[in-house]
N, C-alpha and C positions, 0 to 999 in steps of 0.2 A: 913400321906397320905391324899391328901387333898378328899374332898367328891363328888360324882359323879354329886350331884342335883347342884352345885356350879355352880355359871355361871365363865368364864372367866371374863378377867378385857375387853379384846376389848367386851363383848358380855353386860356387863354394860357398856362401853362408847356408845352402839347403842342404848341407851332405855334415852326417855326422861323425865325427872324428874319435880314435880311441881314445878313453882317460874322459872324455866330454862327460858332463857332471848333465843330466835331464832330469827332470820331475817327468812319472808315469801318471798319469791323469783316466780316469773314466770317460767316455763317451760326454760324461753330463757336467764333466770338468772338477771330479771330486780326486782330489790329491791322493794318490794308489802309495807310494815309496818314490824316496831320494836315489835313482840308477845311474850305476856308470857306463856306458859306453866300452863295451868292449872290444870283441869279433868283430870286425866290419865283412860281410862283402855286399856286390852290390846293389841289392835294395833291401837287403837285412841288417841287425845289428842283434849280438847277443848283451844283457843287460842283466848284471850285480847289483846288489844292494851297496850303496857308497858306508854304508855301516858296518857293513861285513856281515851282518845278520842272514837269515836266508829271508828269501824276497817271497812273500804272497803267494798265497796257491789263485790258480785262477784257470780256466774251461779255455781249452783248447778252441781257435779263431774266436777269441775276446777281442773286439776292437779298443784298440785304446788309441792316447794322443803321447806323444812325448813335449814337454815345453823345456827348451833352453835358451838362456840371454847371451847377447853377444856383447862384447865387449863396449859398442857405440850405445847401449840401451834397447837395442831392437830385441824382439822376442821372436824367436823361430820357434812355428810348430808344427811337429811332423805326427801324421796319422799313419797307422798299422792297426795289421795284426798277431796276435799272439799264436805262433806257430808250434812252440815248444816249451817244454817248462818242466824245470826239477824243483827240490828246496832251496838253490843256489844261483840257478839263471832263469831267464825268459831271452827266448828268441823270438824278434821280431819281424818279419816279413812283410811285402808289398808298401813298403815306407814310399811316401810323399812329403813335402813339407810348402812352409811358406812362410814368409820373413815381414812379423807386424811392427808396426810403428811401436815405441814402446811405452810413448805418454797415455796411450787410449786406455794401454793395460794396468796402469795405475789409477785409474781413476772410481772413486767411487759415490755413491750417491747416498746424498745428505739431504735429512728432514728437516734442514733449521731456518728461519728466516733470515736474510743478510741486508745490511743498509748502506 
């Protein structure tokens, strides 16, 4: 019988891990920078540029998204906000997520006629 304190396997795929590789996305889903996962604690996450570059300047509580895939094709994506930022990190605060299918998110739409 497994143990009560356990998390599920969806309730480990919402939680972000150090080293984890995200795409930082706008509100409106426009590709921000390639970030790695750094700092955890827990509902935040401090986030590097995977370039090594310095990451974006951007306004203090910016909502943004994070999008990373998991290794089965699913997409998880967690929503925050931007709580701190130098030329080097962005901290992010009040993280949520949620674990999508990943055929929907490959999909795109086509003007052509088919027979």
């Amino acid at each position: 019988m497994p143990k009560a304190n356990k998390e599920s396997k969806q309730e480990q795929d919402l939680k972000l891990r150090p080293g984890m590789t995200v795409e930082v996305l706008t509100r409106d889903n426009q590709v921000v920078f390639l970030a790695r996962a750094e700092e955890m604690h827990d509902r935040s996450v401090k986030l590097t540029s995977v370039s090594g570059d310095d990451v974006p300047q951007v306004f203090y509580n910016t909502e943004i998204k994070l999008r990373s895939f998991l290794s089965n094709m699913k997409t998880v994506l967690f929503e925050g906000v931007v709580r701190g930022s130098s030329e080097k990190f962005w901290i992010i605060e009040d993280l949520k997520g949620q674990v999508r299918q990943g055929r929907s998110f490959y999909r795109q739409s086509v003007s052509t006629k088919a027979h």
